[in-house]
N, CA and C atoms as an extended XYZ file, in Angstrom:
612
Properties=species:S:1:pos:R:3:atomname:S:1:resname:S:1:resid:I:1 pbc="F F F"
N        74.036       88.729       96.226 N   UNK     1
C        74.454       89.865       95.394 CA  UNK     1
C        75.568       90.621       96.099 C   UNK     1
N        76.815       90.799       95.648 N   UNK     2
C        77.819       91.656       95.573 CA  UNK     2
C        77.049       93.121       95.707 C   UNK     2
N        77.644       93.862       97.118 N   UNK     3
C        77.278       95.391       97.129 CA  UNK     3
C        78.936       96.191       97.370 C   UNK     3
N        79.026       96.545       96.665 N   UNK     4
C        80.493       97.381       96.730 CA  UNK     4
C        80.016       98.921       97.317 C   UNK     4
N        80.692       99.610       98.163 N   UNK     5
C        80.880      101.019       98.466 CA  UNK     5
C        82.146      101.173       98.750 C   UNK     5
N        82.091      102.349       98.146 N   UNK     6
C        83.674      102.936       98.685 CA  UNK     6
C        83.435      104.670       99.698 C   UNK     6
N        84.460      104.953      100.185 N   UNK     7
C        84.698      105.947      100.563 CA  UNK     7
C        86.306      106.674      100.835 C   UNK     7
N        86.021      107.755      100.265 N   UNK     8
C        87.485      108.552      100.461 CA  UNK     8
C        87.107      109.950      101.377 C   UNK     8
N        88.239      109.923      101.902 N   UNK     9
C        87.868      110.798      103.516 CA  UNK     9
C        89.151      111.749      103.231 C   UNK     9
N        88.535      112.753      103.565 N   UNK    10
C        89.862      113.690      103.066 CA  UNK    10
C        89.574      115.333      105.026 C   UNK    10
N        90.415      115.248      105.575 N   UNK    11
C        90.541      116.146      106.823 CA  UNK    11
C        91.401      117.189      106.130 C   UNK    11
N        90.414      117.828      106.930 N   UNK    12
C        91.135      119.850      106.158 CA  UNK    12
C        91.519      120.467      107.308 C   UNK    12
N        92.500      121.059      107.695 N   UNK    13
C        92.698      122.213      109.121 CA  UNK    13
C        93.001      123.244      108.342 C   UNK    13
N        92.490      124.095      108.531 N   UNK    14
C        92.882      125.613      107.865 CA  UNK    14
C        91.988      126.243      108.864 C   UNK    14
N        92.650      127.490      108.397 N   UNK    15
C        92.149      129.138      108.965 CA  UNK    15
C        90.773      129.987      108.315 C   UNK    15
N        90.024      130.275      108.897 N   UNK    16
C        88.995      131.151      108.416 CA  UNK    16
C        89.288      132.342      108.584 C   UNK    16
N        89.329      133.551      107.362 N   UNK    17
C        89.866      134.472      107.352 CA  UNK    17
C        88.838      135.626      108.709 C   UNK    17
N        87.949      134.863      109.268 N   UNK    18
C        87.272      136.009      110.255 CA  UNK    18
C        87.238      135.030      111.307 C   UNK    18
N        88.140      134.613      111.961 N   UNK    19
C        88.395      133.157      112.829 CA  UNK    19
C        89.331      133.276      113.244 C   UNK    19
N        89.773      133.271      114.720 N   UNK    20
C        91.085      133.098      115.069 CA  UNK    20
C        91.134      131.303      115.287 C   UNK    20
N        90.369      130.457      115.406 N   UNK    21
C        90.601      129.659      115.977 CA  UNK    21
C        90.949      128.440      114.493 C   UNK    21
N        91.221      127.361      114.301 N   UNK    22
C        91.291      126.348      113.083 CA  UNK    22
C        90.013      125.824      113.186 C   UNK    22
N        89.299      126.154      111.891 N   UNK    23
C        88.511      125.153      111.301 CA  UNK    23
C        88.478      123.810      111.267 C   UNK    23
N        87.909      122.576      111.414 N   UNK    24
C        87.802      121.227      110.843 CA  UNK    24
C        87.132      120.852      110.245 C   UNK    24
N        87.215      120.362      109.066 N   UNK    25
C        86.266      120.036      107.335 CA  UNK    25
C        86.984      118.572      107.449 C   UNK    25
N        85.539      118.011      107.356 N   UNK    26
C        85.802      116.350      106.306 CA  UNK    26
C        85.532      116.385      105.167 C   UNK    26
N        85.453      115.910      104.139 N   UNK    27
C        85.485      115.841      103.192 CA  UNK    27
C        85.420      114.353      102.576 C   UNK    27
N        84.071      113.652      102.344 N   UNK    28
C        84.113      112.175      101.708 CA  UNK    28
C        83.817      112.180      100.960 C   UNK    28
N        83.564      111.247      100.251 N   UNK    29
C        83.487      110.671       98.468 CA  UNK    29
C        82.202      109.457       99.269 C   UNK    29
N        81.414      109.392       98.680 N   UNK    30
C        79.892      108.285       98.237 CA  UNK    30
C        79.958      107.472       97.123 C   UNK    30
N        79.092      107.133       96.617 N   UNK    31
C        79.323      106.425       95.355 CA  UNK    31
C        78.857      107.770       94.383 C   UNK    31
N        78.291      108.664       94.529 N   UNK    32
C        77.717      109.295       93.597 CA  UNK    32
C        78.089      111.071       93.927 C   UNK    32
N        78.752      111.774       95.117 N   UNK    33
C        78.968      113.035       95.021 CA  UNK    33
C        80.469      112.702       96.289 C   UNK    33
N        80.834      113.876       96.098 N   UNK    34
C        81.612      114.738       97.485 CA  UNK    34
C        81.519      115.363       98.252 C   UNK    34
N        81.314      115.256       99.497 N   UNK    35
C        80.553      116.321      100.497 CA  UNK    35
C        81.186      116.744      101.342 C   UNK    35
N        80.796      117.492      102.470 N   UNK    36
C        81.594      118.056      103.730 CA  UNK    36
C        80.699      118.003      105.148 C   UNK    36
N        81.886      117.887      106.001 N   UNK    37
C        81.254      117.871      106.943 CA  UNK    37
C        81.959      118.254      108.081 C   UNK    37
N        80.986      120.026      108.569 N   UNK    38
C        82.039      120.668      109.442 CA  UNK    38
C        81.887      119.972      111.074 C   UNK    38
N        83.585      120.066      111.070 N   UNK    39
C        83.232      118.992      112.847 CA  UNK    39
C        82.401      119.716      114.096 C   UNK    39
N        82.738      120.956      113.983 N   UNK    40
C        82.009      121.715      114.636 CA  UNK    40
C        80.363      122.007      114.986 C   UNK    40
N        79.921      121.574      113.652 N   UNK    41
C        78.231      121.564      113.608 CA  UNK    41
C        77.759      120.422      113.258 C   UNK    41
N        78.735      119.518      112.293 N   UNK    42
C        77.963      118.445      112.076 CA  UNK    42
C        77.220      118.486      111.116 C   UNK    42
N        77.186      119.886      110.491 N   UNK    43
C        76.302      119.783      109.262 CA  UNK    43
C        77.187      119.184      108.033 C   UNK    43
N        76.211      118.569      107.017 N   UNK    44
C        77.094      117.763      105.551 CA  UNK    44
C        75.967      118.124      104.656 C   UNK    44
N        77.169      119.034      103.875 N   UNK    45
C        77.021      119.492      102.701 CA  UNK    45
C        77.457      118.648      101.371 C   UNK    45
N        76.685      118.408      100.312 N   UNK    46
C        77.274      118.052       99.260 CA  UNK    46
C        77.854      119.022       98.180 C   UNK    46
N        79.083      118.868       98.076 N   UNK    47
C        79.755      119.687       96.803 CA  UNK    47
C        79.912      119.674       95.825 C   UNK    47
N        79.835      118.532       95.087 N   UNK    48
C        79.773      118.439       93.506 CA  UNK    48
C        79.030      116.772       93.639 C   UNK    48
N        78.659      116.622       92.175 N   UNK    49
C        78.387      115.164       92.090 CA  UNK    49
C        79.172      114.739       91.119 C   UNK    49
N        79.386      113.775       91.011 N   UNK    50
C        80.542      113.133       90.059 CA  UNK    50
C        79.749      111.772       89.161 C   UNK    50
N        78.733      111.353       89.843 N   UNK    51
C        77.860      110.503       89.297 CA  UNK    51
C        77.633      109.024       89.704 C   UNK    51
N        76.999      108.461       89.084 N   UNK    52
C        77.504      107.097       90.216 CA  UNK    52
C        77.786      106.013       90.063 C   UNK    52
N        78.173      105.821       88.599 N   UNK    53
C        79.189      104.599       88.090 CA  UNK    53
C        80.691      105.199       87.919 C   UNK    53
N        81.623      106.348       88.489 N   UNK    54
C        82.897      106.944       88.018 CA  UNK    54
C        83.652      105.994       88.776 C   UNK    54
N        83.182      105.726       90.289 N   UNK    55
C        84.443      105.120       90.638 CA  UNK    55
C        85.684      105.814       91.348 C   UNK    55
N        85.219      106.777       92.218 N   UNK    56
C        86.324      107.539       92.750 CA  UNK    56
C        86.683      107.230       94.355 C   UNK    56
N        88.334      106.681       94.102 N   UNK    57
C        88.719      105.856       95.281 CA  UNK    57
C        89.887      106.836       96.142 C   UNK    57
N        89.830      108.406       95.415 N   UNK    58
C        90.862      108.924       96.606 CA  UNK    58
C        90.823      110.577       96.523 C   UNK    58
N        91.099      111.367       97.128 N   UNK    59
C        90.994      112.772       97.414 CA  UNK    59
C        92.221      113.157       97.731 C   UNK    59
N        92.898      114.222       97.378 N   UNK    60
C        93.773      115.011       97.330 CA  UNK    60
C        93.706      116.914       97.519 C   UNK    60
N        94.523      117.051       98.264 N   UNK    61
C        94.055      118.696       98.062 CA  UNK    61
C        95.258      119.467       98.087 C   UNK    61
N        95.109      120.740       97.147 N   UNK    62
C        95.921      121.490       97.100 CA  UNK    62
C        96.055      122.553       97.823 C   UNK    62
N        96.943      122.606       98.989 N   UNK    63
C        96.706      123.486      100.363 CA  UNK    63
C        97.339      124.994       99.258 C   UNK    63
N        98.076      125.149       98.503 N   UNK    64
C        98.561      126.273       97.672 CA  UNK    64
C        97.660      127.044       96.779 C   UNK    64
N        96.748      125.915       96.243 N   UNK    65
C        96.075      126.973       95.061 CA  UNK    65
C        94.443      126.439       95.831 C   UNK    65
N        94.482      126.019       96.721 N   UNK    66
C        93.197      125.626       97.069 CA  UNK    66
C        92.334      124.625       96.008 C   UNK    66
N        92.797      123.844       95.525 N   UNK    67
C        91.732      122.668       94.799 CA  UNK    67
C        91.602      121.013       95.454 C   UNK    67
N        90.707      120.809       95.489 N   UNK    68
C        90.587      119.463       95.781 CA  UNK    68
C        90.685      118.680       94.042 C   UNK    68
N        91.375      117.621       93.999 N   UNK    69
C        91.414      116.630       92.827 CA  UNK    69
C        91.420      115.385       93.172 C   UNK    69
N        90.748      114.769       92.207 N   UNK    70
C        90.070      113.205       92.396 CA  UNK    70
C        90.016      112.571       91.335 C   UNK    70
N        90.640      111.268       91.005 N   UNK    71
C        90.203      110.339       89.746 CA  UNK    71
C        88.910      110.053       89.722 C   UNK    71
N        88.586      109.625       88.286 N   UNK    72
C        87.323      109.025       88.017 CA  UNK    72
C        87.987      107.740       87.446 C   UNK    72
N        87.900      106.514       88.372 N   UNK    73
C        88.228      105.469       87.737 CA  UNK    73
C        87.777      105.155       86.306 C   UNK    73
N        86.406      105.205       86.000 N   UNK    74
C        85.860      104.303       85.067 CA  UNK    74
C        85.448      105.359       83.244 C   UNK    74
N        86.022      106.619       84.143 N   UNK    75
C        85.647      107.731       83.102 CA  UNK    75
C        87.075      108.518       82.895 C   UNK    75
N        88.015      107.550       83.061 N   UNK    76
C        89.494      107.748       83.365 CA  UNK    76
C        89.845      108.769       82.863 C   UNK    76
N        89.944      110.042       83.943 N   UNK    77
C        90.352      111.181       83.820 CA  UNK    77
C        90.391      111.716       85.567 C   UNK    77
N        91.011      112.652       85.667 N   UNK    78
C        90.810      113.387       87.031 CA  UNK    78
C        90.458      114.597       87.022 C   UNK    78
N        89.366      115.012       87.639 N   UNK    79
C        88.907      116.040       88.410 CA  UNK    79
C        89.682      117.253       89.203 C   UNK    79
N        89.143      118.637       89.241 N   UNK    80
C        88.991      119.164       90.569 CA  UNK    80
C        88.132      120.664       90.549 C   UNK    80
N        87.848      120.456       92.000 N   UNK    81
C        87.190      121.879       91.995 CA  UNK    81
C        87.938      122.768       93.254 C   UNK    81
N        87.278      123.817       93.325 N   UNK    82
C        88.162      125.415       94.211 CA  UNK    82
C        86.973      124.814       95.478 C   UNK    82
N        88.271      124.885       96.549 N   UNK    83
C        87.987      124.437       97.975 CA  UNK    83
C        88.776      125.298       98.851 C   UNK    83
N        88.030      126.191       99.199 N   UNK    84
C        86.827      126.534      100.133 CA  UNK    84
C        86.155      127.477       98.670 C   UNK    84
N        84.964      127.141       98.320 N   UNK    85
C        84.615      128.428       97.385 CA  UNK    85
C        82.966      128.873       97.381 C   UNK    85
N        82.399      129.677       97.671 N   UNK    86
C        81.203      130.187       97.026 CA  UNK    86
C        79.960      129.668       96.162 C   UNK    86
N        80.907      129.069       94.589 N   UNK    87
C        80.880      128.634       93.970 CA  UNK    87
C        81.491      127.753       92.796 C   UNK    87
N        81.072      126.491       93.859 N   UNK    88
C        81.865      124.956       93.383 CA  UNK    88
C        81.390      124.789       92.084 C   UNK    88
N        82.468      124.898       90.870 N   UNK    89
C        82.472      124.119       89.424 CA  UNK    89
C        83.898      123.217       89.249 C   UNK    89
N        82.715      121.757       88.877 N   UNK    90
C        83.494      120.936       88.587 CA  UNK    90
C        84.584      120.725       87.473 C   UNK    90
N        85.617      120.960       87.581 N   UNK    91
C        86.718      121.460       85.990 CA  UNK    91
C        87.423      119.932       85.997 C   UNK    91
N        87.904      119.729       84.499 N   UNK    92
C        88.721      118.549       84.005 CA  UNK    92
C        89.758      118.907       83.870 C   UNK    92
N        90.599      118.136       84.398 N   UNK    93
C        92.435      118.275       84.096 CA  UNK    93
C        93.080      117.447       82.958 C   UNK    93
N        92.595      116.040       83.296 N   UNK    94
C        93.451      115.230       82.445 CA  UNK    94
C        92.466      114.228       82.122 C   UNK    94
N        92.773      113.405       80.766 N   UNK    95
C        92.662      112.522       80.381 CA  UNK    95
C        93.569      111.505       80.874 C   UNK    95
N        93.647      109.900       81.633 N   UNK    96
C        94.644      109.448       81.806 CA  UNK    96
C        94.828      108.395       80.810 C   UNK    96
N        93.814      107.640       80.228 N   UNK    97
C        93.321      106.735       79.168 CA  UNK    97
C        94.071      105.649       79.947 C   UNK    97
N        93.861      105.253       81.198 N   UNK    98
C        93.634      103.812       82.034 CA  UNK    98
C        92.916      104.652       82.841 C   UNK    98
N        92.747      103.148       84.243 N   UNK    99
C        91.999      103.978       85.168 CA  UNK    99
C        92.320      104.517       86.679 C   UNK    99
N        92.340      105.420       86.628 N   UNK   100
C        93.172      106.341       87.851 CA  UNK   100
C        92.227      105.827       89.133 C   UNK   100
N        93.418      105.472       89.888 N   UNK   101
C        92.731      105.216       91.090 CA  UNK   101
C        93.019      105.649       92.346 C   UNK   101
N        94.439      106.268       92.451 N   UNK   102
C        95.278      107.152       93.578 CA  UNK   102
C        96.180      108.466       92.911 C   UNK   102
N        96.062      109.481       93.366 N   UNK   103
C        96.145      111.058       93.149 CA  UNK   103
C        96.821      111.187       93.927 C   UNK   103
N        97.542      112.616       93.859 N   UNK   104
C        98.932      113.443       94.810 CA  UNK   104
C        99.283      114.810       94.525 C   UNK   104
N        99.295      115.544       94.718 N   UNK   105
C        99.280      116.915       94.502 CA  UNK   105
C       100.945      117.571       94.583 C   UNK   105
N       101.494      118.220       94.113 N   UNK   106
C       102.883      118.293       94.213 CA  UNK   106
C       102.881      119.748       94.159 C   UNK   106
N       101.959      120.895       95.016 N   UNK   107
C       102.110      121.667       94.889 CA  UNK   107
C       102.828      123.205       94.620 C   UNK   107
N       104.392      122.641       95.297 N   UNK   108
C       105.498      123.632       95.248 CA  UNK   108
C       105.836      123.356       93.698 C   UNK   108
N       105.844      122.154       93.019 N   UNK   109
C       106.182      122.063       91.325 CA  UNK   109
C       104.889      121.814       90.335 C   UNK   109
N       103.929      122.354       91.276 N   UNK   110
C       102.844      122.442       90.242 CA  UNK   110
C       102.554      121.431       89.693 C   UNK   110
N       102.530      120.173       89.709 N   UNK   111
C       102.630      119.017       89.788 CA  UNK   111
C       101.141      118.079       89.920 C   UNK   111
N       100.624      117.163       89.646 N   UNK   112
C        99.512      116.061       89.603 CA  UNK   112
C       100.224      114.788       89.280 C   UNK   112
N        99.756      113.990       90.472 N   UNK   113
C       100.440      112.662       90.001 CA  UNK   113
C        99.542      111.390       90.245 C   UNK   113
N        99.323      110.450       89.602 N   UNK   114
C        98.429      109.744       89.552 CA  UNK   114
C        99.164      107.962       89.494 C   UNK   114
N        98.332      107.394       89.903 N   UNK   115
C        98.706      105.638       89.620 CA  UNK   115
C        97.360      105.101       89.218 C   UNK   115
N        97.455      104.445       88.520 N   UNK   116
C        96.032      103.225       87.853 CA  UNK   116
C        96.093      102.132       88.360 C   UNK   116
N        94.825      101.420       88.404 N   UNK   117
C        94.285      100.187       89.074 CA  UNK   117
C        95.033       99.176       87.546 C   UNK   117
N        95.904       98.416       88.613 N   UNK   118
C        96.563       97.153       88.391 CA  UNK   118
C        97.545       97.100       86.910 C   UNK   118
N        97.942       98.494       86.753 N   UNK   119
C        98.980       98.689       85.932 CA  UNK   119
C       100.304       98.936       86.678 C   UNK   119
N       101.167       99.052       85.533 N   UNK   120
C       102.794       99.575       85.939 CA  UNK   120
C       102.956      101.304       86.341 C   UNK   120
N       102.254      102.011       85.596 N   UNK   121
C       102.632      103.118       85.720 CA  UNK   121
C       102.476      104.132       86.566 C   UNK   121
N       103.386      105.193       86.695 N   UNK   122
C       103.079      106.230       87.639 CA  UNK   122
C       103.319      107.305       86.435 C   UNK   122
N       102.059      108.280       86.364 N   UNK   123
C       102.655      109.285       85.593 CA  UNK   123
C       101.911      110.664       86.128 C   UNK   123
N       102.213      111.640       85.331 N   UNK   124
C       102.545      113.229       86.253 CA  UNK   124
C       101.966      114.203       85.066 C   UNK   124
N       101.150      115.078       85.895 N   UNK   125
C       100.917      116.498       84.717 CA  UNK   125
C       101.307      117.864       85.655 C   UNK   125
N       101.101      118.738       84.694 N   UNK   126
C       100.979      119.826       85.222 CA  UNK   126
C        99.801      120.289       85.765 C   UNK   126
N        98.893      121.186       87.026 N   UNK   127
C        97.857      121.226       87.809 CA  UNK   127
C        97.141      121.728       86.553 C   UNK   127
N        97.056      121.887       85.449 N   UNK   128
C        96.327      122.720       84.111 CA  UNK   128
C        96.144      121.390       83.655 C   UNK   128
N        96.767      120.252       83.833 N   UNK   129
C        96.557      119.083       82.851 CA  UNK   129
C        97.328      118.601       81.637 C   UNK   129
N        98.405      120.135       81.488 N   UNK   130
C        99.113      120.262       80.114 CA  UNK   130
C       100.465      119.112       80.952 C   UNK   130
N       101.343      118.817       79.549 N   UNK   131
C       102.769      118.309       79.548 CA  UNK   131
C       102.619      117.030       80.750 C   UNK   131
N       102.246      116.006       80.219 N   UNK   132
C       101.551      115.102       80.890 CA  UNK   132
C       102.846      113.726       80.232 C   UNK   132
N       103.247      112.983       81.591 N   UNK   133
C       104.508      112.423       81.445 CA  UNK   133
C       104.152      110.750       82.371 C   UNK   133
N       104.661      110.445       81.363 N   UNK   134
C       104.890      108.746       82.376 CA  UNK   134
C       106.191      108.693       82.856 C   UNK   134
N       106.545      108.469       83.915 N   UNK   135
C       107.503      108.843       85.263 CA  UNK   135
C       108.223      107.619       85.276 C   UNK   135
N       107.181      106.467       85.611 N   UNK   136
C       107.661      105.226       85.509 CA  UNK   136
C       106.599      104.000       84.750 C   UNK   136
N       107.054      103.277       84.036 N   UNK   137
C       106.539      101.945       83.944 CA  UNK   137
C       106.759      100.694       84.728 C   UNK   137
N       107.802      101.008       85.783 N   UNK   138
C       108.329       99.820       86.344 CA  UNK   138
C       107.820       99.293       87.395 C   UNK   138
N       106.379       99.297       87.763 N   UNK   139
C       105.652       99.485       89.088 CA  UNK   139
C       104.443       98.197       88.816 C   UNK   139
N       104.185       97.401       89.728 N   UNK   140
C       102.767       96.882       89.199 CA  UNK   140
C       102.132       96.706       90.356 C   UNK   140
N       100.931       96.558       90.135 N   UNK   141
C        99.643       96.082       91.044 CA  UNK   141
C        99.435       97.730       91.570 C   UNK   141
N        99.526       98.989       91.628 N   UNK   142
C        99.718      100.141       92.420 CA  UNK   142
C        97.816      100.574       92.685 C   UNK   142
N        97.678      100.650       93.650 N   UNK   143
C        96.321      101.469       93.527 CA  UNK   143
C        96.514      102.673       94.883 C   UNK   143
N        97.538      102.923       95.325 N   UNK   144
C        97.750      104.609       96.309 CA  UNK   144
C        99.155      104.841       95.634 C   UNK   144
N        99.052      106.217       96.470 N   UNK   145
C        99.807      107.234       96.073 CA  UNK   145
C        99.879      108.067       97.034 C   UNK   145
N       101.050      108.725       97.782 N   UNK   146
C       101.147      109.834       98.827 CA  UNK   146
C       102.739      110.395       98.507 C   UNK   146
N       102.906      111.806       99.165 N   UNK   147
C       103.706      112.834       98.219 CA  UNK   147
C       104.192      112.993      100.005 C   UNK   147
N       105.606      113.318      100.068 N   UNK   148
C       106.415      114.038      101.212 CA  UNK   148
C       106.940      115.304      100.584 C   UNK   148
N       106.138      116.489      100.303 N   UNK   149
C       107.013      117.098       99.736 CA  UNK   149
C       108.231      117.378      100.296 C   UNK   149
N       108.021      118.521      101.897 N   UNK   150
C       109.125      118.640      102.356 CA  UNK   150
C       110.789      117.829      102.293 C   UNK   150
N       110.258      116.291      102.356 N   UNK   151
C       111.535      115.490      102.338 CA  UNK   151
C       111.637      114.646      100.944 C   UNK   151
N       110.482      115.068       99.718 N   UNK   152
C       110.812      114.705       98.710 CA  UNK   152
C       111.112      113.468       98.466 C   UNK   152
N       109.841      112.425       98.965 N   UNK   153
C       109.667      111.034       98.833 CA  UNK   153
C       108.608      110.612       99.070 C   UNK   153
N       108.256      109.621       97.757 N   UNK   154
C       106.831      109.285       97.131 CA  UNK   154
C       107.282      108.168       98.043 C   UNK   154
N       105.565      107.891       98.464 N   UNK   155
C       105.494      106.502       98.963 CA  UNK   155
C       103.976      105.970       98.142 C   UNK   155
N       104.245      104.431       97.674 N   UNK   156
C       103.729      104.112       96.552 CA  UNK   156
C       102.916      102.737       97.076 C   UNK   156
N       101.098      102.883       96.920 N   UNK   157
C       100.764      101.484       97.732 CA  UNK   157
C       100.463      100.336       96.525 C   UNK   157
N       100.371       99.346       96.951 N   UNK   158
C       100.374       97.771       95.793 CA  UNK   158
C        99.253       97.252       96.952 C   UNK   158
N        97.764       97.304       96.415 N   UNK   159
C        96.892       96.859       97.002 CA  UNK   159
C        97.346       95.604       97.483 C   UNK   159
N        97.762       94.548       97.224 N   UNK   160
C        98.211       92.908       97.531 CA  UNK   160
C        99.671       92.666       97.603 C   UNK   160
N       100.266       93.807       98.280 N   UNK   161
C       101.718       93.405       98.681 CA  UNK   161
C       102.526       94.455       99.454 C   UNK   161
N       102.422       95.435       99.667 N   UNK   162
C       102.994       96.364      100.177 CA  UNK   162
C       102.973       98.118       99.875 C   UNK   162
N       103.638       98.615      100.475 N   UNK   163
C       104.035       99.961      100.408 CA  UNK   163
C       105.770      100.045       99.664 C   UNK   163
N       106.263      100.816       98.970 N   UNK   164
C       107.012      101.247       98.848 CA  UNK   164
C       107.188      102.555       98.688 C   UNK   164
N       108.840      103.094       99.158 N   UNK   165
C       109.412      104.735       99.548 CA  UNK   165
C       110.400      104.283       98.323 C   UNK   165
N       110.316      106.274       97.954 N   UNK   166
C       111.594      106.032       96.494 CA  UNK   166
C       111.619      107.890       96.597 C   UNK   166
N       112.731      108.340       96.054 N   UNK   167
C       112.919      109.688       95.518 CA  UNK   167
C       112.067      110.042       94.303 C   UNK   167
N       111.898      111.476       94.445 N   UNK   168
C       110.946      111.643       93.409 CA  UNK   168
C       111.106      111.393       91.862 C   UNK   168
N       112.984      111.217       91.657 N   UNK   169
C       113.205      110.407       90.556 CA  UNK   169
C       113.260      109.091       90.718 C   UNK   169
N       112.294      108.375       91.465 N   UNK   170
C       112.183      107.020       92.000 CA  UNK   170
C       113.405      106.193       91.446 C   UNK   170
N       114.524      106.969       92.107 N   UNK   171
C       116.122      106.538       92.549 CA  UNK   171
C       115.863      105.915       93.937 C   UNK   171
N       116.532      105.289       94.316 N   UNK   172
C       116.410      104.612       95.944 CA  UNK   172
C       115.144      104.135       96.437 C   UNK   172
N       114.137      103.372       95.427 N   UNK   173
C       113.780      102.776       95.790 CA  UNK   173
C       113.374      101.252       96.542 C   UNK   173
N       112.507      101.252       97.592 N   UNK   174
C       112.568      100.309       98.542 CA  UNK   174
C       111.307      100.061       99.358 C   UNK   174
N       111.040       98.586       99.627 N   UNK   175
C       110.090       98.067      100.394 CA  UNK   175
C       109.978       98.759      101.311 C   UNK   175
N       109.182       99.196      102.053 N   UNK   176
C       108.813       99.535      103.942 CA  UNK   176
C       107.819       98.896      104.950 C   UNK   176
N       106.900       98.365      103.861 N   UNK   177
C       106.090       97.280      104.533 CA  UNK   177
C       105.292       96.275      103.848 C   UNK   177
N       105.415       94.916      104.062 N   UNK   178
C       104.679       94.641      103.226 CA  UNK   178
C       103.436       93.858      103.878 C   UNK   178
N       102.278       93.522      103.160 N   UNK   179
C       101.484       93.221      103.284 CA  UNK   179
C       100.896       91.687      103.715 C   UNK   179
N       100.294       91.042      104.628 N   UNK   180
C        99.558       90.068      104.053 CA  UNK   180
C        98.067       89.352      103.880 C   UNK   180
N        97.479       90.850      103.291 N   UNK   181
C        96.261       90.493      103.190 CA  UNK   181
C        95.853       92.286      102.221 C   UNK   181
N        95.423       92.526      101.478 N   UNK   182
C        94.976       93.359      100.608 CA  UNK   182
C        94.553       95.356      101.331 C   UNK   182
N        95.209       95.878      101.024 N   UNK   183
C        95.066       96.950      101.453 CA  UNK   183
C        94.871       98.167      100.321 C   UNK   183
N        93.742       99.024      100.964 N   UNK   184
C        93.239      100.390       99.696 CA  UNK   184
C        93.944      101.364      100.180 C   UNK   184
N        94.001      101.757      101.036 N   UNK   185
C        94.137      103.098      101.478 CA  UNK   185
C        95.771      103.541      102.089 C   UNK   185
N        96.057      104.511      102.146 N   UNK   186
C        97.586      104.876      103.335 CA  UNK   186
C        97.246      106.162      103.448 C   UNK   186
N        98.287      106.766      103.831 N   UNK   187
C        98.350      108.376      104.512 CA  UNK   187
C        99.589      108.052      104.839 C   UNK   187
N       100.232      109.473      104.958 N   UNK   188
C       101.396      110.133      105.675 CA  UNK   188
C       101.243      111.078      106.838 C   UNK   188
N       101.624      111.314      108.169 N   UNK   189
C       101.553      112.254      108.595 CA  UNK   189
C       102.667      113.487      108.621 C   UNK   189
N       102.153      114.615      108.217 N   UNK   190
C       103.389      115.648      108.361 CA  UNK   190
C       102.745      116.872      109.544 C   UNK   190
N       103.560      117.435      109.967 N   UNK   191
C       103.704      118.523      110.742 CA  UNK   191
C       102.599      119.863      110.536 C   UNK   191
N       103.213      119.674      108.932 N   UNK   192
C       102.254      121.521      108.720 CA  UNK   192
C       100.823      121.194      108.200 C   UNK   192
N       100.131      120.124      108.088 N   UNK   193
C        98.531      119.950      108.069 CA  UNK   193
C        98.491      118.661      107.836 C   UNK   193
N        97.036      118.745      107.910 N   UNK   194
C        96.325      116.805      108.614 CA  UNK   194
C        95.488      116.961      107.307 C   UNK   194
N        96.020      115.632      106.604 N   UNK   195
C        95.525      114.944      105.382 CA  UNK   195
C        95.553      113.953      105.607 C   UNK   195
N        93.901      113.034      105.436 N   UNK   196
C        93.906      111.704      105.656 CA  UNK   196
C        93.145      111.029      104.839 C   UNK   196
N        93.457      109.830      103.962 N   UNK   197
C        92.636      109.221      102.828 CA  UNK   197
C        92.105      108.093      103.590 C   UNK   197
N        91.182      108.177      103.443 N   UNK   198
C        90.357      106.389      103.761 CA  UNK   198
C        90.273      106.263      102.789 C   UNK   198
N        90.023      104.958      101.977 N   UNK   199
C        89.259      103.807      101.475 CA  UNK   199
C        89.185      102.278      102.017 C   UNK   199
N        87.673      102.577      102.298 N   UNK   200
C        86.592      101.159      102.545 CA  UNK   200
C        86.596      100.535      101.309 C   UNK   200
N        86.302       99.415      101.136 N   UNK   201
C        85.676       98.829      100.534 CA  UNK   201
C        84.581       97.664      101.169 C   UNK   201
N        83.395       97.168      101.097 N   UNK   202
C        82.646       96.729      101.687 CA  UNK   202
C        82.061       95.186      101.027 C   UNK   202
N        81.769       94.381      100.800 N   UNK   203
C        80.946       93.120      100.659 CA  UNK   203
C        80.172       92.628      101.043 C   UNK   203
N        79.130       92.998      100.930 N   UNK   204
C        77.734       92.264      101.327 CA  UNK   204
C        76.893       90.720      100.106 C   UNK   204
């Protein structure tokens, strides 16, 4: 018997407003909720449940308005809730009608951007969900997604072939690495905070 798990790992550094020192929050995905886990204590909290046939292969966060957002592959729409909050409610943004499998946050343009498992497209809403746009059709196999805002270049993953870098009017686009053997996951590192996506996938 086929056992699939996934996990999406999402690292938070921020400030606690009665803290001089930086916080560290993980943040993973299960098959069935999202939880946390402060590095400091070690304690893991669960934050929402999402259920446990959705299918959610990536985490994103909005360091501006504070939300974490996440596809639901199989209930194809994306998620998010208010991170750091009191009180976590799970809110709907979008309908994508395929199935979302890598997320990106474009916070300075208010921005959501998404790619689907083993289609062409890359398309984009507003963080409300409204004015919701297909960007490109010209893309295939895509299952990641990562945002440079500062230097304003998407880098775009193809589980079974590579990475590609392009402008955010995916003008100048181009190979950067390619693959030879199947890959879920990427990351970028930037300067002003530590965001990191895992995805496992497992076979037993």
């Amino acid at each position: 018997m086929d056992v699939r798990m996934w996990f999406s790992i999402c690292v938070l550094l921020y400030h606690m407003p009665d803290a001089a020192s930086v916080r560290e929050k993980v943040l993973f995905e299960n098959s069935s909720s999202i939880n946390e886990v402060d590095v400091d204590t070690l304690n893991v909290t669960v934050l929402v449940r999402h259920g446990d046939t959705n299918g959610v292969y990536s985490l994103d966060y909005d360091y501006q308005n504070k939300y974490v957002y996440f596809p639901r592959h199989n209930a194809m729409d994306i998620m998010q809730f208010p991170y750091p909050s009191q009180n976590i409610v799970l809110q709907h943004v979008v309908n994508t009608s395929s199935n979302p499998v890598g997320v990106t946050v474009d916070s300075t343009n208010d921005h959501v951007y998404w790619v689907n498992d083993g289609d062409n497209k890359l398309s984009r809403c507003q963080s409300d969900g409204t004015n919701v746009v297909v960007v490109s059709t010209g893309l295939s196999n895509t299952f990641m997604i990562q945002l440079d805002v500062i230097n304003r270049w998407f880098y775009i993953g193809y589980f079974n072939y590579g990475i590609s870098k392009s402008r955010f009017d995916l003008a100048d686009i181009s190979m950067i690495v390619n693959f030879t053997a199947q890959a879920y996951c990427m990351d970028i590192g930037m300067f002003y905070e530590c965001l990191i996506h895992v995805k496992k996938i497992c076979e037993v």
